[in-house]
VOLUMLO-432466 format. One record per atom (N, C-alpha, C): residue in three letters; atom name; x, y negated, z. Coordinates in nm, 4 decimals. Last residue first. Layout:
# residues N
["ALA", "CA", [X, Y, Z]];
...
This chain:
# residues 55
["UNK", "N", [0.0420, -0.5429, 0.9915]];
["UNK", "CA", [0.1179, -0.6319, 1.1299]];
["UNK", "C", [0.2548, -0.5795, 1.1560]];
["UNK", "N", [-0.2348, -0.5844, 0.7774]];
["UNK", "CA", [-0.0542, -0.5230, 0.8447]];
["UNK", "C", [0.0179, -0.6071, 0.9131]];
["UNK", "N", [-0.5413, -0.5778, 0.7999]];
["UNK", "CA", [-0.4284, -0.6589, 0.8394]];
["UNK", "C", [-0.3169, -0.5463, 0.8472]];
["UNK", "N", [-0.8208, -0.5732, 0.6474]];
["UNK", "CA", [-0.7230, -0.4403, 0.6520]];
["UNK", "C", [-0.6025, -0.5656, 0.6987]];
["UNK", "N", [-1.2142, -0.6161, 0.6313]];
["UNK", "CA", [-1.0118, -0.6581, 0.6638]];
["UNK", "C", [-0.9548, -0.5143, 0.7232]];
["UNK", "N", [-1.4667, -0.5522, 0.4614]];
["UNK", "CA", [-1.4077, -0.4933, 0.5470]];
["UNK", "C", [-1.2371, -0.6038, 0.5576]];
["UNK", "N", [-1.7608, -0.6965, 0.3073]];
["UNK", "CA", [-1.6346, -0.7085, 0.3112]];
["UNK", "C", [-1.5712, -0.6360, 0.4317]];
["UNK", "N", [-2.0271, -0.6652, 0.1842]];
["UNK", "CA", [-1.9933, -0.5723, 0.2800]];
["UNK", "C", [-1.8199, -0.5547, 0.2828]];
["UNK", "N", [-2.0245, -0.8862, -0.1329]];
["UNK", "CA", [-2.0977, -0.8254, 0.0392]];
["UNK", "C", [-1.9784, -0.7197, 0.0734]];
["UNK", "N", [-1.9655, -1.1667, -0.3040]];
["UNK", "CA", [-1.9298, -1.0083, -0.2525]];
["UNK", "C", [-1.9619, -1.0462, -0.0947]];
["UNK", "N", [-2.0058, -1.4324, -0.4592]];
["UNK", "CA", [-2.0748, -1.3010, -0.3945]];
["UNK", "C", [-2.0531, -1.1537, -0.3350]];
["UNK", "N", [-1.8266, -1.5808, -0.4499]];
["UNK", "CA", [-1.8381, -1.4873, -0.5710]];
["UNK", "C", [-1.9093, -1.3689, -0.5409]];
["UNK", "N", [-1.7985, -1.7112, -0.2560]];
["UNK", "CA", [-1.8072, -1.8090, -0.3399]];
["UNK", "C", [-1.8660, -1.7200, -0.5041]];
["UNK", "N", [-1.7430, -1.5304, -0.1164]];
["UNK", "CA", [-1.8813, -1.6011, -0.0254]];
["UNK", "C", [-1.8921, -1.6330, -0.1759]];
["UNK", "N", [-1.4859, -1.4803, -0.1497]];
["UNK", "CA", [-1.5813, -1.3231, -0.1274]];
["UNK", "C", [-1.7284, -1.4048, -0.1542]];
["UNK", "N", [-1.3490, -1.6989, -0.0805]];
["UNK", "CA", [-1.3544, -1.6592, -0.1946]];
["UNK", "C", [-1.4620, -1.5532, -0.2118]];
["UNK", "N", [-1.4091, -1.7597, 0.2247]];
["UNK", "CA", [-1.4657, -1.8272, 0.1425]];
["UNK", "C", [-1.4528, -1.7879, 0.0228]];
["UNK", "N", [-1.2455, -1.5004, 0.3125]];
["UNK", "CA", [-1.4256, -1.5212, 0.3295]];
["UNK", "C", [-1.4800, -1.6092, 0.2322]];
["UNK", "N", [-1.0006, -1.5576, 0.2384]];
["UNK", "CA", [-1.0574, -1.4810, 0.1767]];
["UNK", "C", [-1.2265, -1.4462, 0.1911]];
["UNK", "N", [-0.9865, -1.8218, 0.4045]];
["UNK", "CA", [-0.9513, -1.8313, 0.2558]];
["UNK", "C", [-1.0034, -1.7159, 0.1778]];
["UNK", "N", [-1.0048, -1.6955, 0.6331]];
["UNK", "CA", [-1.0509, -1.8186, 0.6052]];
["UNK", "C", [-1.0742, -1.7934, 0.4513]];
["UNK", "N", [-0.7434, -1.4819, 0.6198]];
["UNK", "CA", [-0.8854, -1.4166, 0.6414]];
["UNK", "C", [-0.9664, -1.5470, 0.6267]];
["UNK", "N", [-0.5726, -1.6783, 0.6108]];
["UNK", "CA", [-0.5980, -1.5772, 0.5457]];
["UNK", "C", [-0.7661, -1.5514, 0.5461]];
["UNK", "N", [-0.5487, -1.8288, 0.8646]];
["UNK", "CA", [-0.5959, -1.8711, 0.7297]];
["UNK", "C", [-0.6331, -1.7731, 0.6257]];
["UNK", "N", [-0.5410, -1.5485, 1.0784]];
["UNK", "CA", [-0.6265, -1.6644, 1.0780]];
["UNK", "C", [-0.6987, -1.7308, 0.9352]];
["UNK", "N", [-0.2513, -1.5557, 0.9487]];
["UNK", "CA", [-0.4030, -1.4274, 0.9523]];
["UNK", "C", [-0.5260, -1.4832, 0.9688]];
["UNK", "N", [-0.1327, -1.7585, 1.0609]];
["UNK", "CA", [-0.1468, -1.7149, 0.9134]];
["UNK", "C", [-0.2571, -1.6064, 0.8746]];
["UNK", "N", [-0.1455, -1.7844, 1.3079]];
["UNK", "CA", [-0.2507, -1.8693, 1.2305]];
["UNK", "C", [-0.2317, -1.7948, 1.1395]];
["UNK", "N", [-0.1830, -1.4153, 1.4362]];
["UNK", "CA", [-0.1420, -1.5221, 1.4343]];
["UNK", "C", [-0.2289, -1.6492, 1.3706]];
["UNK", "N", [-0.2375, -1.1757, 1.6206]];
["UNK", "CA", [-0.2893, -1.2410, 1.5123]];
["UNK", "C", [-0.2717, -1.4227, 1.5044]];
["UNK", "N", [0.1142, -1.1642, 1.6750]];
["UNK", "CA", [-0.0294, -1.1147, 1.7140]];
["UNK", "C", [-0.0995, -1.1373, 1.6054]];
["UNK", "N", [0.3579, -1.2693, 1.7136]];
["UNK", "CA", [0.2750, -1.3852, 1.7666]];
["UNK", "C", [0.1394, -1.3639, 1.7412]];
["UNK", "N", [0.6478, -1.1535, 1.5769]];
["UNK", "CA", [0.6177, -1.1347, 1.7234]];
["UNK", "C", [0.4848, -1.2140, 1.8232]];
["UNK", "N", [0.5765, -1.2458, 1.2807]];
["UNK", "CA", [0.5454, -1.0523, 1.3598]];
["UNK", "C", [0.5468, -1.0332, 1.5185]];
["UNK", "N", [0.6090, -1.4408, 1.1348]];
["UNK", "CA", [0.5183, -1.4388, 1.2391]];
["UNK", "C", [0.5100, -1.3249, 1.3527]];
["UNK", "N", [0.8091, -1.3610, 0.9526]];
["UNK", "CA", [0.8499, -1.5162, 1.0711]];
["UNK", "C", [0.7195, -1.4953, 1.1653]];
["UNK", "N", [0.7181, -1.1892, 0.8434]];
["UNK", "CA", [0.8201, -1.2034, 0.8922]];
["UNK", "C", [0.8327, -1.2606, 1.0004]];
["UNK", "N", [0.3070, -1.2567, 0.8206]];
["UNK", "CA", [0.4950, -1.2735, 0.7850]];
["UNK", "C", [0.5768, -1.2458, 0.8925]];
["UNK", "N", [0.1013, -0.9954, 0.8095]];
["UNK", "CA", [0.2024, -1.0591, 0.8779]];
["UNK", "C", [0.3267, -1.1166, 0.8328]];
["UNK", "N", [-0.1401, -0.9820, 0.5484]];
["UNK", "CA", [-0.0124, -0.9432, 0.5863]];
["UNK", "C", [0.0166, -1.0491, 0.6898]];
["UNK", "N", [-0.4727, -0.8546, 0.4600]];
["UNK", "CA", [-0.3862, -0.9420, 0.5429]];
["UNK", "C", [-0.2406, -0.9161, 0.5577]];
["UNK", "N", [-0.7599, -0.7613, 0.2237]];
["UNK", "CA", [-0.5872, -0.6857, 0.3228]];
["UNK", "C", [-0.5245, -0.8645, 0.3270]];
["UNK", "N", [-1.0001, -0.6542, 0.1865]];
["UNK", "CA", [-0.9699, -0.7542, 0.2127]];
["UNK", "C", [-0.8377, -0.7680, 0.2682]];
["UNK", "N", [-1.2698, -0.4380, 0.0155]];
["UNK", "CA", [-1.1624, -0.4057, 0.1297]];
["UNK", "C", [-1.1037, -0.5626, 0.0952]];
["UNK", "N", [-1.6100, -0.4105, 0.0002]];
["UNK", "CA", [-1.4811, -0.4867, -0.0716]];
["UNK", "C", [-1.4095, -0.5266, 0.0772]];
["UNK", "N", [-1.7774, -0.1063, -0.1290]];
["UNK", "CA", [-1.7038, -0.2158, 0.0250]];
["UNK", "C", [-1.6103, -0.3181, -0.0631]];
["UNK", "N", [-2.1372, -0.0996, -0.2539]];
["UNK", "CA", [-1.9840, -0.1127, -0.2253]];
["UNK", "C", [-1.9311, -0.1855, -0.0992]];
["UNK", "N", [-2.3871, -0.1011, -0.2240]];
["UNK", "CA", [-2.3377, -0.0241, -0.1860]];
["UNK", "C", [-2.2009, -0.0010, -0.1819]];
["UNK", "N", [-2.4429, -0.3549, -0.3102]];
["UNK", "CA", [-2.4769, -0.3554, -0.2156]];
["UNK", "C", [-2.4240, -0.2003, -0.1045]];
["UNK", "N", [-2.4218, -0.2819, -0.5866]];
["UNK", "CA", [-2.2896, -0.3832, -0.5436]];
["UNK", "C", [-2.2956, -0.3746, -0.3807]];
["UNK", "N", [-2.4379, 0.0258, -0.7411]];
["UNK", "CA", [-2.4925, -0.1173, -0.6738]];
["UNK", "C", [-2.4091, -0.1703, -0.6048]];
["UNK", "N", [-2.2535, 0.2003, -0.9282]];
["UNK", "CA", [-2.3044, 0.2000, -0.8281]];
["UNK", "C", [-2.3277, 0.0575, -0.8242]];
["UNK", "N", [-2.3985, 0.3646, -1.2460]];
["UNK", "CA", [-2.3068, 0.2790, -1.1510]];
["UNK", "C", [-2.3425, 0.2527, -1.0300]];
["UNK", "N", [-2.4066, 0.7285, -1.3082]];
["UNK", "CA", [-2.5082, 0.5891, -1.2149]];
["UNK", "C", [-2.4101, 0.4990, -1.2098]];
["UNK", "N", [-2.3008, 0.9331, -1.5177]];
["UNK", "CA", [-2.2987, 0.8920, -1.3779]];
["UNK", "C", [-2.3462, 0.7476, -1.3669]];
């Protein structure tokens, strides 16, 4: 079997809600999150990133 091309992968990205945040939406912490995980994805080349938040 073929490996697959990178261009054809997803790289899934999961978020959690704290506790302390759960009544305030997308909060800052999701906010930083998702910050922090773009710039790691960017820094190491990964494409076709998807977010998965639990709220």
């Amino acid at each position: 079997m073929a490996k697959k091309k990178q261009q054809d992968r997803i790289t899934t990205l999961y978020c959690r809600l704290s506790r302390d945040d759960e009544f305030s939406g997308d909060s800052a912490s999701i906010q930083t999150q998702k910050t922090m995980l773009t710039q790691y994805t960017k820094e190491r080349g990964f494409i076709n990133c998807e977010f998965f938040v639990d709220m």
